[in-house]
Every structure is written in structure tokens, then in C-alpha cells.
C-alpha distance (Angstrom), angle and dihedral (degrees) to the residues before:
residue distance angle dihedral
X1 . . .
X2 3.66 . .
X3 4.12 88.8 .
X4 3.95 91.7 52.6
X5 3.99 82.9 49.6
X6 3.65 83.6 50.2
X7 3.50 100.7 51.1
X8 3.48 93.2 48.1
X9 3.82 103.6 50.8
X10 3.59 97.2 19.0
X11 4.02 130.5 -146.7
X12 3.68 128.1 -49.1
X13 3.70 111.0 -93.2
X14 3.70 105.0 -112.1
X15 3.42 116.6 -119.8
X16 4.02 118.8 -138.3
X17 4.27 96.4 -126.5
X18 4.12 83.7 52.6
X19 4.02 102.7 116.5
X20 4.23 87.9 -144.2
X21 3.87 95.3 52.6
X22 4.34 92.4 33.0
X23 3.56 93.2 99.4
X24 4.12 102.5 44.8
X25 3.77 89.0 47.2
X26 3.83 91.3 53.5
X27 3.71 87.6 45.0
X28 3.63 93.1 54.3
X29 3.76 101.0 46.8
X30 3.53 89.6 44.7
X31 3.57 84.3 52.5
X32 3.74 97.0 47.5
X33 4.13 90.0 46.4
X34 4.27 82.9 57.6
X35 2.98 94.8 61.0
X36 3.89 106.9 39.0
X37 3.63 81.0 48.8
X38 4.18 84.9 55.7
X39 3.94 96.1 43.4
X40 3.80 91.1 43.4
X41 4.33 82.6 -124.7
X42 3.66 89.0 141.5
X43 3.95 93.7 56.2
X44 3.41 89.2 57.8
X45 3.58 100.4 44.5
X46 4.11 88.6 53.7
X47 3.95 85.0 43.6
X48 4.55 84.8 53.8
X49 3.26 89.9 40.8
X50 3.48 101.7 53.0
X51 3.74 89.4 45.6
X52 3.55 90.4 55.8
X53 3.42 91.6 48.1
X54 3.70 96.1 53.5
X55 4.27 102.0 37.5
X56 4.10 106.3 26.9
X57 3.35 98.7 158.0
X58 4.11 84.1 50.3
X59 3.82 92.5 46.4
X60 3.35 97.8 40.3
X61 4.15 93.7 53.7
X62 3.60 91.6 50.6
X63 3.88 96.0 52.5
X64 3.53 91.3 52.7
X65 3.50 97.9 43.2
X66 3.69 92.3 53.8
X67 3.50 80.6 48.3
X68 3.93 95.4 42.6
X69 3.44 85.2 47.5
X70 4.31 113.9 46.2
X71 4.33 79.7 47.9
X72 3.44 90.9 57.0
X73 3.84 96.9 44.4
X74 4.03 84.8 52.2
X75 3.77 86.6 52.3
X76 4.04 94.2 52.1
X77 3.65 88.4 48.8
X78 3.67 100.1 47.8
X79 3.38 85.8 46.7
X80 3.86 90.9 51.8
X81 3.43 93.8 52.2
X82 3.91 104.5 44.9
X83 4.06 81.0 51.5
X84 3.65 97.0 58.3
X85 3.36 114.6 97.6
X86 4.09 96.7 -161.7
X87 3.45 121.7 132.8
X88 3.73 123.9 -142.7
X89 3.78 110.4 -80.9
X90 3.86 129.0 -172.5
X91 3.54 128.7 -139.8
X92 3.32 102.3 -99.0
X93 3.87 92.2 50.7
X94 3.44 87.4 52.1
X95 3.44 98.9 56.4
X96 3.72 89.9 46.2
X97 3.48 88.9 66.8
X98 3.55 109.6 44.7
X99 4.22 83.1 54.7
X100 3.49 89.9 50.2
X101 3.93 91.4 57.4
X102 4.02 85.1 37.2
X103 3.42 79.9 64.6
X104 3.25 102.0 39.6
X105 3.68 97.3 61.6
X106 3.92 95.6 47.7
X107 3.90 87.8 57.9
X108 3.68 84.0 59.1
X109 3.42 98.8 54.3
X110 3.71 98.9 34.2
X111 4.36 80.5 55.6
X112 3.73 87.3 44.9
X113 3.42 101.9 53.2
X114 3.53 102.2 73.1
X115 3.51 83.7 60.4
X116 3.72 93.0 68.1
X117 4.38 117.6 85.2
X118 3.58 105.6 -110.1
X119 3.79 119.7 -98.7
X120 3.74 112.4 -103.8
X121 4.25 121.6 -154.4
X122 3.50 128.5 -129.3
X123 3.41 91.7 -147.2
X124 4.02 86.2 119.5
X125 4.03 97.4 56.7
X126 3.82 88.9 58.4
């Protein structure tokens, strides 16, 4: 019973001063400093930070207008997609269509054609 009870409310978070967890959390952020110090993350955090440090205003409007900006691209295409009025298609109807305009469009030629003046050689001039 005490592993439904488990399941259900889950562990206690461990906290990082708690003797029985002390060593995994050390293990992890030592861990976690490896391999910033591999990927070179934490010379580019110290290069942000000390950009934000030196223009806040400057930081601060470009954080918010990426922001600003992804939440309004979500917007547009939610938007975009509650508009549409398409209904599910499968392939096969799909492909259906785009040979019926195929089609379609040579009709229109083959019609227009005779519209054309017919091409004359220059096979006599030579």
C-alpha cells in the first residue's frame, strides 16, 4: 500500500543540506559544471551576463522582444488555423485533386492553341 501512496503523492524533494542526498547532489553539479566546462556554456553565460550587466535597458528589450515577438507569431498562427476552413483530406484525395487541376490546365491550353497563328518555316529562305 505504501507504493500506491507513493505513486500517488510522490517522494519528498530532496533538499541539497540533507546528509542522505549530500553526496548525489554534489555528484550532479559536479557533473553539470563538466560538462558546461566541455560545451563552453559557461563562457557564454559570463559573456550574457556581462552584457546584461553593462546595457540593461538593451538586454532587457531584446528578451522581451524575442519574447513579444515568438507569442505573437503563435497568435498569427492560431489564428491562421482556426480561420481555415479545410477539412481533413487524405492522400489519395489529395492527389486526386492536384491531377484534376493538372488536367485542368492542359485542357486550357490544348483549347487555346488553336487560337495561336500557325508557325511558318524558313526552310524556303535558305
Amino acid at each position: 500500500m505504501s507504493s500506491f501512496k507513493k505513486f500517488i503523492l510522490g517522494e519528498k524533494m530532496p533538499d541539497k543540506d540533507d546528509p542522505k542526498y549530500k553526496d548525489r547532489y554534489e555528484k550532479e553539479v559536479n557533473a553539470g559544471m563538466k560538462f558546461a566546462k566541455a560545451a563552453k556554456i559557461d563562457k557564454i553565460a559570463i559573456s550574457v551576463q556581462s552584457f546584461a550587466n553593462a546595457h540593461r535597458k538593451l538586454f532587457l528589450a531584446i528578451v522581451f522582444g524575442v519574447v513579444l515577438s515568438c507569442f505573437a507569431l503563435n497568435l498569427y498562427r492560431l489564428a491562421r488555423v482556426y480561420c481555415s476552413d479545410q477539412t481533413p483530406a487524405s492522400a489519395t484525395e489529395r492527389q486526386e485533386e492536384m491531377m484534376k487541376k493538372r488536367h485542368q490546365r492542359l485542357d486550357k491550353a490544348i483549347k487555346n492553341a488553336h487560337c495561336m497563328p500557325p508557325v511558318q518555316n524558313d526552310n524556303n529562305n535558305r
